[in-house]
C-alpha positions as CSV (number, residue, x, y, z in Angstrom):
1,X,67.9,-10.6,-39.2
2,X,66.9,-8.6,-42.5
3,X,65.3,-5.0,-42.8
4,X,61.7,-5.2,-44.2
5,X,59.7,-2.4,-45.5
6,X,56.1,-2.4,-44.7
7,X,52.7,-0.8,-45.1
8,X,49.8,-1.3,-42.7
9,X,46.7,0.4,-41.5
10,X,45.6,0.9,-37.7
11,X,42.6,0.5,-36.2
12,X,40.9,3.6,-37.5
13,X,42.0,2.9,-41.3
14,X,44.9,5.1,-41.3
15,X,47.6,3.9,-43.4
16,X,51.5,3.6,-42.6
17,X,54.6,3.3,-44.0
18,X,57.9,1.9,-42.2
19,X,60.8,0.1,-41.7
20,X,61.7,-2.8,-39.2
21,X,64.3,-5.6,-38.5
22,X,62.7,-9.3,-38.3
23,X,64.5,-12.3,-39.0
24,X,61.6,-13.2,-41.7
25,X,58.8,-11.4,-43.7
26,X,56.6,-13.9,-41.2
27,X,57.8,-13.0,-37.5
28,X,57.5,-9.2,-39.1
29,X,53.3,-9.4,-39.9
30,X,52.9,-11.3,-36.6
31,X,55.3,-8.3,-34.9
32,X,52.8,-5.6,-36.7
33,X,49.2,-7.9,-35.8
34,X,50.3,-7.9,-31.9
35,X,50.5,-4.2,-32.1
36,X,46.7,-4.5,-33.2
37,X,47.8,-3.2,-37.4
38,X,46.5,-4.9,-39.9
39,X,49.5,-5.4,-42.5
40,X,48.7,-4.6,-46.5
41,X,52.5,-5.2,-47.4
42,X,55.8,-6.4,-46.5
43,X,59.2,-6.1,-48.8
44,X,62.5,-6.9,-48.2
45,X,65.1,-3.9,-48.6
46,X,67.5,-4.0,-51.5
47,X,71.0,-3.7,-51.0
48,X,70.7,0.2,-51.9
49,X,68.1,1.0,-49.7
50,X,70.3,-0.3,-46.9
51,X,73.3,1.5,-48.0
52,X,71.0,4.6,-48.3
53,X,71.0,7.6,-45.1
54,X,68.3,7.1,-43.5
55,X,65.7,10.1,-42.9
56,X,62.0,11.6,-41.5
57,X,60.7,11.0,-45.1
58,X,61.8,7.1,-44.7
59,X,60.8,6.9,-41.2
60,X,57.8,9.2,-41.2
61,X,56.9,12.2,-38.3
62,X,57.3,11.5,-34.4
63,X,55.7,14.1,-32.9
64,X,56.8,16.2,-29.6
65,X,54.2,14.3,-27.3
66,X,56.3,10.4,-28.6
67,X,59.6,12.4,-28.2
68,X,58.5,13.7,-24.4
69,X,57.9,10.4,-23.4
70,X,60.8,8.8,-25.1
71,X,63.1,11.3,-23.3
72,X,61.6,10.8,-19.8
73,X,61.3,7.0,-19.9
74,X,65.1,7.3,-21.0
75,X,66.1,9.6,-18.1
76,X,64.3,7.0,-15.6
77,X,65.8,4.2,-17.0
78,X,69.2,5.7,-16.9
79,X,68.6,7.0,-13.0
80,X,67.7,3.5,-12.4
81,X,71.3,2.3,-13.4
82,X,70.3,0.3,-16.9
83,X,73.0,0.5,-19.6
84,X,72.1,3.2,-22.1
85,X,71.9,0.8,-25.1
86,X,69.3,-1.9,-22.9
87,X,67.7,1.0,-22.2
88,X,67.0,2.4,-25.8
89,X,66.1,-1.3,-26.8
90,X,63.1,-1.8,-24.4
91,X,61.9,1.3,-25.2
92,X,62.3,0.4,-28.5
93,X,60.6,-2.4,-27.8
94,X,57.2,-0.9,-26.3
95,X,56.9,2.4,-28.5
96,X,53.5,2.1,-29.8
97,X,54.8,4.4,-32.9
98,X,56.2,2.1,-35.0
99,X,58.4,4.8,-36.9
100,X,60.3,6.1,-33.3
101,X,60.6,2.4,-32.6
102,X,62.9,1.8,-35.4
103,X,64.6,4.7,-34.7
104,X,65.1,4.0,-31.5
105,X,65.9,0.6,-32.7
106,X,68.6,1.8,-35.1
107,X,70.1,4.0,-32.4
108,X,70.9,0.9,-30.5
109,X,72.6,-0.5,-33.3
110,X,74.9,2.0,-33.5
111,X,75.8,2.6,-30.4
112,X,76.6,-1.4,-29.9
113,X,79.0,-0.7,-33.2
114,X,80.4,2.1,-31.4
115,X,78.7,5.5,-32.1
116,X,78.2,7.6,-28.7
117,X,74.6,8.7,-28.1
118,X,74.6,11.9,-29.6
119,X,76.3,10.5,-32.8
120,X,73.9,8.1,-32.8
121,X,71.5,11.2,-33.0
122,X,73.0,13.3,-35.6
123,X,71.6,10.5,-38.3
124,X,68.0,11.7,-37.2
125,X,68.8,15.5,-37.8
126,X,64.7,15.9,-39.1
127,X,63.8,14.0,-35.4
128,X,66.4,15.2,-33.0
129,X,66.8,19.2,-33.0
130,X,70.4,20.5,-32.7
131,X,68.9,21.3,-28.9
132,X,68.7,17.7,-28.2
133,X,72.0,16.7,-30.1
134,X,74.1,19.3,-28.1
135,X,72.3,18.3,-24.7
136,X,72.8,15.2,-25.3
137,X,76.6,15.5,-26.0
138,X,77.2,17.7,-23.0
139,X,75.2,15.2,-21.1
140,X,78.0,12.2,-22.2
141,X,80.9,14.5,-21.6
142,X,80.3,15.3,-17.7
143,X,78.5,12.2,-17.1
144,X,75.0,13.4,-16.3
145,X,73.4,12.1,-19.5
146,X,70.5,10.8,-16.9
147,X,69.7,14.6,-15.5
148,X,70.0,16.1,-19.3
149,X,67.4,13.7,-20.4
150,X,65.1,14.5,-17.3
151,X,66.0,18.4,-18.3
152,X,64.8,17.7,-22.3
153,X,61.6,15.8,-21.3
154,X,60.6,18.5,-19.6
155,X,61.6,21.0,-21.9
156,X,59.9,18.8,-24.6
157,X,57.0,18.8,-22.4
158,X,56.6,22.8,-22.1
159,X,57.0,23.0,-25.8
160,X,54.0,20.4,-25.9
161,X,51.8,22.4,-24.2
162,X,52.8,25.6,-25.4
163,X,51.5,24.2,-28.8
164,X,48.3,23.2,-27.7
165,X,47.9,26.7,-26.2
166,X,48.3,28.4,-29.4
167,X,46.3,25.9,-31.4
168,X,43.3,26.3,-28.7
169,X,44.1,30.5,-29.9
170,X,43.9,29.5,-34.0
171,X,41.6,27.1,-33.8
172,X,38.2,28.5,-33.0
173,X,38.8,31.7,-35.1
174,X,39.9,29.9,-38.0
175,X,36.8,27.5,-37.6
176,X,34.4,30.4,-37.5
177,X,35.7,31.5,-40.3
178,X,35.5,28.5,-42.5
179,X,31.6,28.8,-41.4
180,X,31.7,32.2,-42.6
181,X,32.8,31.5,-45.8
182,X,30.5,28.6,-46.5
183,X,27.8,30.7,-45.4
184,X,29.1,33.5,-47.9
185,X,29.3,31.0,-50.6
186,X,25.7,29.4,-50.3
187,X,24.0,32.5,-49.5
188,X,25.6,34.4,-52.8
189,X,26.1,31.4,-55.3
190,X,22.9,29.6,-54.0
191,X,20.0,31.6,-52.1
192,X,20.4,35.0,-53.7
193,X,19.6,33.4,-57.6
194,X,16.6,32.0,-56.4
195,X,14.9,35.0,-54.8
196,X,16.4,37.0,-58.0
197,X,14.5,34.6,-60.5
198,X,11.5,35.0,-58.3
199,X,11.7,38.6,-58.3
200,X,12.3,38.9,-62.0
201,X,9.2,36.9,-62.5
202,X,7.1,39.8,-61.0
203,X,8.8,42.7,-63.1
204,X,9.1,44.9,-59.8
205,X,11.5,47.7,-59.4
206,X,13.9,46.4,-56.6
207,X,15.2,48.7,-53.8
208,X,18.4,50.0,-54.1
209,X,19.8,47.4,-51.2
210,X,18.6,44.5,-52.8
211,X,19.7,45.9,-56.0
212,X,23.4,45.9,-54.7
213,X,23.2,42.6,-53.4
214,X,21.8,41.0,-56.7
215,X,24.4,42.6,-58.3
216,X,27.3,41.4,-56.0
217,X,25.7,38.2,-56.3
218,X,25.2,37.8,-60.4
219,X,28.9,39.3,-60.7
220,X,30.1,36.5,-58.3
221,X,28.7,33.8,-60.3
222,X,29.5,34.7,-63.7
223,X,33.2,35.5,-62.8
224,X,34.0,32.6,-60.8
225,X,36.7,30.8,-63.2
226,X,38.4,34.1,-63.3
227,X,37.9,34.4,-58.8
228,X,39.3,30.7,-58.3
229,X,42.4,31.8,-61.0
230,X,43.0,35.0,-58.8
231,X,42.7,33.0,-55.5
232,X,45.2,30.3,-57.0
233,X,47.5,32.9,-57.9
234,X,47.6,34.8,-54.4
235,X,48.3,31.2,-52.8
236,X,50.8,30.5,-54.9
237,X,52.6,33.2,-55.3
238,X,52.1,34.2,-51.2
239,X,53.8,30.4,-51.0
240,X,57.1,31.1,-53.4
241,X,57.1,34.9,-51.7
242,X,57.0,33.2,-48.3
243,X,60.0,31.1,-48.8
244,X,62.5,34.1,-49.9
245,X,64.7,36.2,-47.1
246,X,62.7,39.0,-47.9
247,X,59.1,37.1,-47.9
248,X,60.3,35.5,-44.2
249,X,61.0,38.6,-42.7
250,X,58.0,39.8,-44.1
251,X,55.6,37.2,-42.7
252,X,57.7,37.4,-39.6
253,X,57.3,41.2,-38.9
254,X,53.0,40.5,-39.8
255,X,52.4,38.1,-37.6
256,X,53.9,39.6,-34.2
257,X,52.0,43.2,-35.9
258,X,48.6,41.2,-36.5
259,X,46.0,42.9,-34.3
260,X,44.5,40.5,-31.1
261,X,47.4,38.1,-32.0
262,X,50.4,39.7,-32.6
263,X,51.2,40.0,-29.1
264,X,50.2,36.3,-28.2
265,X,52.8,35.1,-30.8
266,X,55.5,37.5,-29.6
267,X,55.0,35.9,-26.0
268,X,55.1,32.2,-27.7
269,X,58.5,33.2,-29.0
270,X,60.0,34.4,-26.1
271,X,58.9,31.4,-24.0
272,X,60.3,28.8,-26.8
273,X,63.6,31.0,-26.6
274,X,63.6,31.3,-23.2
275,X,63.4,27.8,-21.9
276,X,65.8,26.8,-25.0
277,X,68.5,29.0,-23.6
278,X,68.1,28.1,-20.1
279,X,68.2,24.5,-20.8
280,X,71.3,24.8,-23.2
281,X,73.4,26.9,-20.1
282,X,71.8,24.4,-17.2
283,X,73.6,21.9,-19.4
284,X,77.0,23.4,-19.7
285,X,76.6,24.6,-23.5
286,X,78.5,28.0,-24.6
287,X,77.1,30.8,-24.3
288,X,77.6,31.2,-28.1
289,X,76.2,27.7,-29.0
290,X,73.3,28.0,-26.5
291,X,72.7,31.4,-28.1
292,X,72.4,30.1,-31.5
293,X,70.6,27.1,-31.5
294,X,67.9,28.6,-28.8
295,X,67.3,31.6,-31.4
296,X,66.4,28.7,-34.3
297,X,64.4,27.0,-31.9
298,X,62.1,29.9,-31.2
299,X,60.9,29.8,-34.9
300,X,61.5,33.7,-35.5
301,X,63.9,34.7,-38.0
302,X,63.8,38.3,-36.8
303,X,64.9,36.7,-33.5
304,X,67.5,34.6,-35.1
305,X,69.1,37.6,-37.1
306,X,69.2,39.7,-33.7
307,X,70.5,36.8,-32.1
308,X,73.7,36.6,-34.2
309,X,74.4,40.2,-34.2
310,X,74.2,40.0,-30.1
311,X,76.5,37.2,-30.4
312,X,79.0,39.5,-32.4
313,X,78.7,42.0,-29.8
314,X,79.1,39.2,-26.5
315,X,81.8,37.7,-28.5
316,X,83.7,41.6,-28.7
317,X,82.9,41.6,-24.7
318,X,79.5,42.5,-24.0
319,X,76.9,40.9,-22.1
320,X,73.4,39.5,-22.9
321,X,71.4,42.0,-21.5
322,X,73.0,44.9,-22.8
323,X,72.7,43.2,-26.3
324,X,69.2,42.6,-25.9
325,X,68.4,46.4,-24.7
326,X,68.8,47.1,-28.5
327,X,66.2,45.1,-29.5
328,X,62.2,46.2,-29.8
329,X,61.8,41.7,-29.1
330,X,62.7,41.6,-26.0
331,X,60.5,44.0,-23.3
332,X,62.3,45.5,-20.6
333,X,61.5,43.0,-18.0
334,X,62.9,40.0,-19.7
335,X,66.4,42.7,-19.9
336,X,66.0,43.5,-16.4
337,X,65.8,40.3,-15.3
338,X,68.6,38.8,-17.1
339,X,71.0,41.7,-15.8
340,X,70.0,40.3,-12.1
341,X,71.1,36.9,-13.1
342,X,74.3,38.3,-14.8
343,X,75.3,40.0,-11.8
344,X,74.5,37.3,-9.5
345,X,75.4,34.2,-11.6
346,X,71.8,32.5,-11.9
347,X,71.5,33.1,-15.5
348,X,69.6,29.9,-16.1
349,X,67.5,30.4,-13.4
350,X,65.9,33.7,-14.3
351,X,65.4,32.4,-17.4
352,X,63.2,29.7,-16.6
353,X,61.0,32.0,-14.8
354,X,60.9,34.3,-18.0
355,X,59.9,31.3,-19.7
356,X,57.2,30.0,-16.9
357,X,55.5,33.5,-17.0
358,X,55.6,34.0,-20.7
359,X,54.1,30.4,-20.5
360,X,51.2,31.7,-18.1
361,X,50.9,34.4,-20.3
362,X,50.2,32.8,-23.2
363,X,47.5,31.0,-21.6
364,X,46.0,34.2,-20.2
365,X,46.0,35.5,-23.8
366,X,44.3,33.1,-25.2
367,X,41.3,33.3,-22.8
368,X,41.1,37.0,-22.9
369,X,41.4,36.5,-26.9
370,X,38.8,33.8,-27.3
371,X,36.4,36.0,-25.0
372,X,37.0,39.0,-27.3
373,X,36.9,36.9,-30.8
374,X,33.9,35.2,-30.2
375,X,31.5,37.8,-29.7
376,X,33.4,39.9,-32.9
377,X,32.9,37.1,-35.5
378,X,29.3,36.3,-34.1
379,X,28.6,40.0,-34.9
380,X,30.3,40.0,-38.2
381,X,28.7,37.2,-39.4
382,X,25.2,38.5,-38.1
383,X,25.9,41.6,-39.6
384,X,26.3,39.8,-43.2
385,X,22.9,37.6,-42.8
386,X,21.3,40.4,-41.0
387,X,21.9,42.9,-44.8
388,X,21.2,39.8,-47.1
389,X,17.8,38.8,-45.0
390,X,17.0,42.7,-44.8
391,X,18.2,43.4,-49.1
392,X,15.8,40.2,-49.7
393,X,13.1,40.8,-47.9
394,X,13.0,44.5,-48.7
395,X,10.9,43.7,-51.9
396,X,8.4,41.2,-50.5
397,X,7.1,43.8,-48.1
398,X,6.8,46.1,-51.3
399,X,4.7,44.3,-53.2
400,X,2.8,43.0,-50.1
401,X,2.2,46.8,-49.8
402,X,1.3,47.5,-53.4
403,X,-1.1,44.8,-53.5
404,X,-2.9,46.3,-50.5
């Protein structure tokens, strides 16, 4: 058997790039035609490719939705009683996504050589979150790898659809206002000249509202090298700022301050940390460890910086919720209710609700939001033709009044 590198397309035309083991260029294109790809090319890897770590850029993405089913398939397999290695193989085996398959494929291979499951893992640090990796672990150390692998598909899952929630938020904002731009752009780089030459032709004094307009319009147009430059510019350096302490904490603080969705993001964040934690403590993780890699996974870095100066305070004998009282991020209910599961040792549990009704929250939130949004950009951008149809009019019922 040899490792061969390969590109292919899939029935829509989109093209791929990945690894796989085949014991000849041959058995590897008929491999990649059964799974209905049509293969542009197949190389053999050096002997320094193999040597070389693999990674996500050689592998490509796997998304949350492959890795949800790849953890539950696992956890029924393992239920069932199937040997965790003839387990990852068939899976292997039948993943549609050729890049998790040779992953899946190469974590086999080392756990035949010897590498436990969550070793096996750690080589796929861009695939497999710490979560997963210290689940996993505490999974092979009390023998309940099955149940933790059950617990991450469903946390995988919630994740999933926690995504999708916030995309439905984004999306039809941010799709309205693409429209509003391109309307803004033909209207002022396209319509208003025309009307402008017309009007000059007529030698008409303009009213002062189509005066402003043509204005706005001719300065737009003659200016746009220096526009694009200044837009380029803001990108750019919004991009470098953005990827500095400073410009992190920054963006963080704006978007749980933006008006409408500052509040739906703040939810999002306590749900991700929420159900991170109480999956890291269902599984026997420290409190510390659990603490930690929960805070990264809830994609906040004023979260994560709160997060390690609680742990400094639990670690000098304090408890979670009276860290958490200190902090603005976390509202008094969430406190409350982790102080009941303190005192009555179901820490876990009361987290899972948190993270359930933060969930349903969410999904309130972005129904209220769309119904608000939708009427507010429909008048915005009514507003805008309603002016430019009004400023270009304007002069056309002038001179149809002169001439009477």
């Amino acid at each position: 058997m040899a490792l061969f590198n390969y590109s292919a397309k899939d029935g829509s035309g989109k093209k791929m790039d990945g690894t796989l083991e085949a014991a000849s260029s041959y058995e590897l294109v008929r491999v990649l035609r059964e799974k209905g790809l049509t293969v542009i090319s197949v190389q053999s890897q050096t002997v320094e490719e193999r040597k070389a770590p693999t990674s996500k850029a050689r592998y490509g993405n796997v998304n949350l939705d492959q890795l949800s089913v790849f953890y539950r398939q696992l956890a029924t397999m393992l239920e069932a009683g199937v040997p965790i290695v003839n387990a990852i193989k068939d899976l292997g085996d039948q993943s549609e996504n050729l890049n998790l398959s040779a992953i899946v494929m190469d974590l086999a291979k080392q756990i035949e050589s010897g590498s436990s499951f969550s070793e096996a893992l750690k080589k796929y640090p861009n695939v497999f979150s710490s979560l997963v990796i210290n689940m996993a672990a505490t999974g092979e150390e009390s023998g309940n790898l099955p149940g933790i692998m059950a617990e991450l598909a469903s946390y995988t899952e919630d994740q999933v659809a926690l995504i999708r929630q916030v995309r439905a938020a984004v999306a039809y904002p941010a799709f309205i206002a693409v429209f509003f731009v391109i309307c803004v752009s033909v209207v002022t780089f396209f319509l208003i000249p025309k009307f402008q030459d017309i009007f000059s032709s007529f030698g008409a004094k303009l009213p002062p509202l189509t005066s402003l307009v043509m204005g706005i319009s001719s300065f737009m147009i003659h200016n746009i090298h220096y526009e694009l430059i200044f837009i380029g510019i803001t990108v750019f350096s919004a991009v470098v700022f953005g990827k500095t302490i400073r410009g992190k904490h920054f963006y963080a603080i704006l978007k749980i301050k933006t008006p409408l969705l500052g509040k739906l993001f703040q939810k999002v964040i306590l749900s991700r940390f929420c159900r991170s934690l109480a999956t890291l403590l269902e599984g026997g993780v420290s409190v510390v460890s659990s603490l930690t890699i929960s805070s990264r996974a809830a994609g906040s870095i004023l979260l994560e910086d709160f997060i390690m100066e609680a742990i400094a305070g639990i670690e000098k004998g304090s408890n979670m919720s009276g860290e958490f009282k200190k902090s603005p991020l976390f509202p008094k209910m969430m406190v409350k209710m982790i102080q009941v599961g303190e005192n009555s040792g179901t820490v876990p549990k009361m987290l899972t609700r948190l993270s359930k009704f933060y969930s349903e929250e969410v999904k309130s939130s972005v129904t209220a939001l769309t119904s608000v949004i939708e009427p507010l950009l429909i008048v915005v951008l009514g507003g805008f033709v309603g002016v430019v149809v009004i400023a270009l009019y304007l002069p056309i019922f002038q001179l149809s009044s002169s001439m009477h």
